[in-house]
C-alpha positions as CSV (number, residue, x, y, z in Angstrom):
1,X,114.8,101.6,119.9
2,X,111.6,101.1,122.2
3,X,111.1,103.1,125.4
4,X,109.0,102.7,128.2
5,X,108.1,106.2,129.8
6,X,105.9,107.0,133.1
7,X,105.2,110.2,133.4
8,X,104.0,111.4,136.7
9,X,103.3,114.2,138.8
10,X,101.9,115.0,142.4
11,X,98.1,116.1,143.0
12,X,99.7,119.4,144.1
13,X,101.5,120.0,141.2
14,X,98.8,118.9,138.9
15,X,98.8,121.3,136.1
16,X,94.8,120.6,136.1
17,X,94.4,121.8,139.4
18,X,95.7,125.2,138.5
19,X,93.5,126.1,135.2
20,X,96.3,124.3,132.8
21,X,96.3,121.4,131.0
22,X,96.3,117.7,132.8
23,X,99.3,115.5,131.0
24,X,96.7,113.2,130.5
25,X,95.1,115.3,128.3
26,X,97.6,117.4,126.2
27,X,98.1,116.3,122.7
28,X,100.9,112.9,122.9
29,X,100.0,112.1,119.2
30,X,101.0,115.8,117.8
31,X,104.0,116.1,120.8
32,X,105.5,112.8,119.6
33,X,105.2,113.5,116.1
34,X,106.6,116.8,116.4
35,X,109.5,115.0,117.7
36,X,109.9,112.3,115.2
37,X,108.7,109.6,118.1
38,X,106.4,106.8,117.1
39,X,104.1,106.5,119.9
40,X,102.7,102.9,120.1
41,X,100.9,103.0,123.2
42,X,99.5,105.7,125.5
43,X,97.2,104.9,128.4
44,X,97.0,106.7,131.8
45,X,95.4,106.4,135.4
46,X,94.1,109.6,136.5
47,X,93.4,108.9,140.0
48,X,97.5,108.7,140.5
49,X,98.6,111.2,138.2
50,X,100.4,108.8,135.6
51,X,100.8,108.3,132.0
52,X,102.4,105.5,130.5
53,X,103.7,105.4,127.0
54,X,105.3,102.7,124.7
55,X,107.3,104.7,122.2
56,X,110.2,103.8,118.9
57,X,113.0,106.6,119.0
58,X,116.4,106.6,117.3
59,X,118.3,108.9,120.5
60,X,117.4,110.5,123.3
61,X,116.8,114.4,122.3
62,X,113.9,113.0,120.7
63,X,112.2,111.9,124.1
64,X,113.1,115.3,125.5
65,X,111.5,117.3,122.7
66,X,108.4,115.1,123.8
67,X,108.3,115.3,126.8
68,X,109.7,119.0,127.7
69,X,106.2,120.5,127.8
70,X,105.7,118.3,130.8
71,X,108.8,119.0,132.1
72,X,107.8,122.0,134.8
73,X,105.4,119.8,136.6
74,X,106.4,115.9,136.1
75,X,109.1,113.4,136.4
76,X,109.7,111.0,133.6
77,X,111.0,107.6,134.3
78,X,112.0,106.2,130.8
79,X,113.5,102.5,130.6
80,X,114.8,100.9,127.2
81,X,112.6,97.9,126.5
82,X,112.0,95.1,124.0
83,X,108.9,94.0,122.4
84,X,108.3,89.9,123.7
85,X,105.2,90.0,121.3
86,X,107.3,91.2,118.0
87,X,110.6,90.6,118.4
């Protein structure tokens, strides 16, 4: 099943800001394969704190192992979607 995720955080809680790494720049490729996630897109805007990714999982724990290194400084929205393009 496809997901749509955003992941955002505030400029204050910006891991960046604080000597850590930015979500935009922490390693999505080796996080999603690590959790058996294809990861088809992955684009962000850094001005407003947001990533957005296009992913293929088979259940939900999957997403979580993903995204759980983000989890002390970002909130994940994450909508089922389908592909208009590839159906």
């Amino acid at each position: 099943m496809k997901f749509h995720i955003t992941l955002s955080h505030t400029p204050e809680s910006c891991p960046g800001t604080h000597g850590g790494t930015p979500s935009e720049s922490m390693d999505w490729p080796a996080l999603a394969n690590d959790a058996g996630v294809q990861l088809l897109s992955a684009v962000a805007c850094q001005p407003v704190h947001t990533v957005f990714f296009v992913v293929e999982a088979t259940d939900y724990q999957q997403l979580y192992d993903m995204l759980k290194p983000a989890g002390g400084f970002a909130k994940a929205d994450i909508s089922p979607v389908r592909d208009l393009l590839n159906p």
